[in-house]
N, CA, C and O of each residue as an XYZ file, in Angstrom:
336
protein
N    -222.060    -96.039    138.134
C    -221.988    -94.617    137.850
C    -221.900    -93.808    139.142
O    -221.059    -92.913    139.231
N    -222.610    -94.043    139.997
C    -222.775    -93.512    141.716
C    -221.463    -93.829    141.740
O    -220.881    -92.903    141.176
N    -220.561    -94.780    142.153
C    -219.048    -94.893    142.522
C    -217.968    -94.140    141.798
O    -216.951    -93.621    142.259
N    -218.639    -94.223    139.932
C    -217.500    -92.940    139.675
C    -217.607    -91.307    140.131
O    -216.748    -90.430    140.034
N    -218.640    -91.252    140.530
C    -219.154    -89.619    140.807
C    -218.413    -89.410    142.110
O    -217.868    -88.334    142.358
N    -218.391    -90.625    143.093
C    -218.070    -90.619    144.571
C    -216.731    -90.556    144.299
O    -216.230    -90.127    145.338
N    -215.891    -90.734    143.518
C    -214.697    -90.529    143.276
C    -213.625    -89.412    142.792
O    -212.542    -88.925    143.114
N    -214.792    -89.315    141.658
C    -214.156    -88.100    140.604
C    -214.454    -86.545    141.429
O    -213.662    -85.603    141.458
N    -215.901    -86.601    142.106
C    -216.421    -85.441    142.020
C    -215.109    -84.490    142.981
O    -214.676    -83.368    142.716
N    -214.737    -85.363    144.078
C    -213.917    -84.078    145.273
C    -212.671    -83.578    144.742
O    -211.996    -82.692    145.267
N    -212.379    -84.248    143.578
C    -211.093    -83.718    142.642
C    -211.568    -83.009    141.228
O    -210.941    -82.576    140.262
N    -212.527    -83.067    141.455
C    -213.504    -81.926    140.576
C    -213.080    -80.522    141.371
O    -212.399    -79.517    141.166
N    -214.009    -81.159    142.515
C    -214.335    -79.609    143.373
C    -212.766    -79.012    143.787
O    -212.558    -77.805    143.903
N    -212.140    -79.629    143.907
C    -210.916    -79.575    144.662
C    -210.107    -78.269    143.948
O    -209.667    -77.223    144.426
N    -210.121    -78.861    142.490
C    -209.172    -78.138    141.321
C    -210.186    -77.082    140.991
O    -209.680    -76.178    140.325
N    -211.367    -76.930    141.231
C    -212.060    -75.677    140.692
C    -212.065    -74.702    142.203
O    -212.447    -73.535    142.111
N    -211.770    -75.068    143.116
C    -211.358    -74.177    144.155
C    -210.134    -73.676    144.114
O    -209.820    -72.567    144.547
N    -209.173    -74.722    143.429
C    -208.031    -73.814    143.854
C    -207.556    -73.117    142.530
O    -206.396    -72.732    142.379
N    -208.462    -72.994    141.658
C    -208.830    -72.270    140.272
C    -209.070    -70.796    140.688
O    -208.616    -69.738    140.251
N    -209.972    -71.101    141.720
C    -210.547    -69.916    142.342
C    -209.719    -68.950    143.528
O    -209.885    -67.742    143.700
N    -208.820    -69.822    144.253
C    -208.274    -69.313    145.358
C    -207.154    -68.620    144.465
O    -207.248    -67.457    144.072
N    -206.330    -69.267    144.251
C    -204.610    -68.781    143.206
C    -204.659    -67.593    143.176
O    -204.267    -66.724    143.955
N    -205.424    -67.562    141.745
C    -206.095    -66.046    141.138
C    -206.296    -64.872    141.956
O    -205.750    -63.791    141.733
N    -207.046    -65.092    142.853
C    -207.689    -64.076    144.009
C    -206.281    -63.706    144.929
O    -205.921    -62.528    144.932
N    -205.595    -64.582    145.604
C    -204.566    -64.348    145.824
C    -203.498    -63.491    145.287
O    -202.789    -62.553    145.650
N    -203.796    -64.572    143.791
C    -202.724    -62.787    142.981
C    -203.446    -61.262    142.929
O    -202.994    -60.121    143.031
N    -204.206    -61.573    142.811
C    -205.070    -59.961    142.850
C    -204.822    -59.570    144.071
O    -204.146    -58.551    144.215
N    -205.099    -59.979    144.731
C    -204.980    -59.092    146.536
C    -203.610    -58.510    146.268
O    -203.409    -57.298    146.189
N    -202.452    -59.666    146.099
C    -200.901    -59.135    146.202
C    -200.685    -57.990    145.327
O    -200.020    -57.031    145.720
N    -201.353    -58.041    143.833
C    -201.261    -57.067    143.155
C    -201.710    -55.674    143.685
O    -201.044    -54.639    143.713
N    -202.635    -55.824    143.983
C    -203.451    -54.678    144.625
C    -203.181    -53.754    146.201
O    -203.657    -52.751    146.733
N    -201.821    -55.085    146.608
C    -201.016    -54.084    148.014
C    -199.945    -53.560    146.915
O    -199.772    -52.345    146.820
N    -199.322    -54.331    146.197
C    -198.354    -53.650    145.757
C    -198.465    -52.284    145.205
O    -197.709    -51.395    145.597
N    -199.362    -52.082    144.324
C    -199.945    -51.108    143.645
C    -200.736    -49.797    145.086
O    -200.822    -48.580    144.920
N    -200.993    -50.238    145.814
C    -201.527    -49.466    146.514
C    -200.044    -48.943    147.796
O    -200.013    -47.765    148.150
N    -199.345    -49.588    148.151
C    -198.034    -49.455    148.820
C    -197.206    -48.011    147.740
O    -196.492    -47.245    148.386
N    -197.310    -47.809    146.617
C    -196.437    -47.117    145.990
C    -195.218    -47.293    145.007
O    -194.476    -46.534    144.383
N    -195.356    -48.595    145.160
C    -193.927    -49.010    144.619
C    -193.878    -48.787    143.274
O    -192.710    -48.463    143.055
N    -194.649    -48.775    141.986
C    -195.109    -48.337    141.215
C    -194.840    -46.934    140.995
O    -195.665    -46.157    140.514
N    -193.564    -46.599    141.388
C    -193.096    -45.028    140.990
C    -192.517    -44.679    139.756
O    -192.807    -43.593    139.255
N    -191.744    -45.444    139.203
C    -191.970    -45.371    137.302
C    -192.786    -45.127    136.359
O    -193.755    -45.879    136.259
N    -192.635    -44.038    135.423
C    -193.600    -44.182    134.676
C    -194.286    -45.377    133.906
O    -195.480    -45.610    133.714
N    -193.030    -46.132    133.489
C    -193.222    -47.377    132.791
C    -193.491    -48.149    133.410
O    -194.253    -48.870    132.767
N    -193.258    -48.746    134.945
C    -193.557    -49.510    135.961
C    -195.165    -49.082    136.126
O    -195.790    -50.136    136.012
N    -195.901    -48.210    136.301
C    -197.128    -47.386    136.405
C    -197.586    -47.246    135.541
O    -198.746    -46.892    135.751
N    -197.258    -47.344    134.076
C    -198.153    -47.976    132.963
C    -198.747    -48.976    133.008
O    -199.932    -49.286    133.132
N    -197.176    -49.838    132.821
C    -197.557    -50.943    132.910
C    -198.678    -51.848    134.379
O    -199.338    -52.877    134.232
N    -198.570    -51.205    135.369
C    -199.147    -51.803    136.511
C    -200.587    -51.328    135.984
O    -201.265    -52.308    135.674
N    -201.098    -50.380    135.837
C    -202.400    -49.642    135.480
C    -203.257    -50.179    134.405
O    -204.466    -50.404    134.447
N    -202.261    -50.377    133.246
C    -203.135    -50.548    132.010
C    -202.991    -52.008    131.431
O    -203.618    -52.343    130.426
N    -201.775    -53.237    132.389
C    -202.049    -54.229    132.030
C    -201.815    -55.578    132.660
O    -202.020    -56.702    132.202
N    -201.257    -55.127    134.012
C    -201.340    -55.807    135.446
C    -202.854    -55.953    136.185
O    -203.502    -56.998    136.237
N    -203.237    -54.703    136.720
C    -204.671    -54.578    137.149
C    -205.842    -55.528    136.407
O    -206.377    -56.523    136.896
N    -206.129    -54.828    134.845
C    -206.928    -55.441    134.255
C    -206.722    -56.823    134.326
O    -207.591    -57.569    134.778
N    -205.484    -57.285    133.857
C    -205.542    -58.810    133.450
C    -205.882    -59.594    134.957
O    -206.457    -60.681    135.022
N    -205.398    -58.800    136.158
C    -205.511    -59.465    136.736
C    -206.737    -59.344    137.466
O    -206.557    -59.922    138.538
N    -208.005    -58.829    137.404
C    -209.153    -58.272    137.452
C    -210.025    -59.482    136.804
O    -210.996    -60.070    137.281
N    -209.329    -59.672    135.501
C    -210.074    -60.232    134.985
C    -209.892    -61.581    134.801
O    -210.608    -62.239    134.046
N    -208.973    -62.044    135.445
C    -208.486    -63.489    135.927
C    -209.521    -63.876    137.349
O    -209.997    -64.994    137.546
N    -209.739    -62.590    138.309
C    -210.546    -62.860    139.625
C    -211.848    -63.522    138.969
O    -212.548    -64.469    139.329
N    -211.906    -62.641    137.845
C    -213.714    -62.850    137.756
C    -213.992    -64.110    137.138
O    -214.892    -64.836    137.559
N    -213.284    -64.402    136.185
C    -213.254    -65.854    135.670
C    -213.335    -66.905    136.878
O    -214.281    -67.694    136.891
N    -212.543    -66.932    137.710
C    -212.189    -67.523    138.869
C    -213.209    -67.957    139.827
O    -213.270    -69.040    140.410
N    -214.156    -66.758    139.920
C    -215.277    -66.744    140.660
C    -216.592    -67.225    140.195
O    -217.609    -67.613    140.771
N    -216.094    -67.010    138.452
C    -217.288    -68.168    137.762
C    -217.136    -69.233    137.663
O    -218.081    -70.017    137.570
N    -215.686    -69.654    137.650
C    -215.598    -70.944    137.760
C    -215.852    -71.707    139.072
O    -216.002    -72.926    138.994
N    -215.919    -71.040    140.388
C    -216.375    -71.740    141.497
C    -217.903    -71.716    141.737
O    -218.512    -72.413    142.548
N    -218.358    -70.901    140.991
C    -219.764    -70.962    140.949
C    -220.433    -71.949    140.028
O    -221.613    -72.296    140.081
N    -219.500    -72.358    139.165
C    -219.733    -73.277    138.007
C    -219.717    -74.311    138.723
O    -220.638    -75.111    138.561
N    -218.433    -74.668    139.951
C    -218.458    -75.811    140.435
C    -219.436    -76.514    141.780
O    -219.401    -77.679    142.178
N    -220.308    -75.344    142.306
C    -221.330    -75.095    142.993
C    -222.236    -75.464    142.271
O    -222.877    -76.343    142.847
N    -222.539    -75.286    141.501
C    -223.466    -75.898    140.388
C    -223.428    -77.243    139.591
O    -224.458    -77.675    139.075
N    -222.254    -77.892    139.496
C    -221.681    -79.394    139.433
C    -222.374    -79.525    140.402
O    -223.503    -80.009    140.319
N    -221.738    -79.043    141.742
C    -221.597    -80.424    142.642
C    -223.570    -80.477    143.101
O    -224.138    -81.500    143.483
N    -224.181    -79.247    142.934
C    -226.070    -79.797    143.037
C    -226.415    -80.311    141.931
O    -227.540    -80.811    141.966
N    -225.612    -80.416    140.473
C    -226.329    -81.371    139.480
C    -225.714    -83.048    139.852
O    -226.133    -84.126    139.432
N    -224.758    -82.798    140.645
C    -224.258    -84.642    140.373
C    -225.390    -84.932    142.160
O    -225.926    -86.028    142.328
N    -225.545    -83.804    143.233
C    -226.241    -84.551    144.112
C    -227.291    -84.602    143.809
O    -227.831    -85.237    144.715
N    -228.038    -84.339    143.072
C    -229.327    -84.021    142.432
C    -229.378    -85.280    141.785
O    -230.339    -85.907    142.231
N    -228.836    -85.837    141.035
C    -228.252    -87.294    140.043
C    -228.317    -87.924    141.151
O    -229.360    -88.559    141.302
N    -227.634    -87.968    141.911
C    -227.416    -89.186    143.333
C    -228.808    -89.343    143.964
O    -229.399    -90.423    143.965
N    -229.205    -88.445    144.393
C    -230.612    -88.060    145.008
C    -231.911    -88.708    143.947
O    -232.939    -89.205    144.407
N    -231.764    -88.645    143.206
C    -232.881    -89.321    142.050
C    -232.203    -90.640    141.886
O    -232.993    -91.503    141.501
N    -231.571    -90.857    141.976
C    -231.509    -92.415    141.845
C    -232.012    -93.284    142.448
O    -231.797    -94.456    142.138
């Protein structure tokens, strides 16, 4: 069980980081674009406001629970290792 954990876990952590990074990335880009101006359409400026922002707001935060989720894996499996 120790050898599958030593295996699995850094492709655990791996994919829940870059769960976390992607996301955040798109938000930043969203958030120059939107702040640059380009967004001079009304419909372009709806749409950026009422369903770009949010979704992508709310993609960060997921994102950030999920790396906290995986911060929390990785002290329950060393915690497991450690008691053994």
């Amino acid at each position: 069980m120790k050898k599958v954990f030593k295996q699995i876990f850094p492709i655990i952590l791996l994919s829940f980081s870059l769960l976390f990074v992607v996301p955040l990335i798109a938000w930043l880009v969203i958030q120059a674009v939107i702040s640059m101006g380009h967004f001079t359409d009304l419909y372009v400026s709806f749409l950026g406001n009422y369903f770009i922002e949010p979704v992508a707001q709310l993609v960060a935060s997921l994102s950030i629970l999920l790396f906290l989720g995986s911060i929390i894996f990785a002290c329950i499996v060393a915690f497991c290792e450690w008691t053994e």
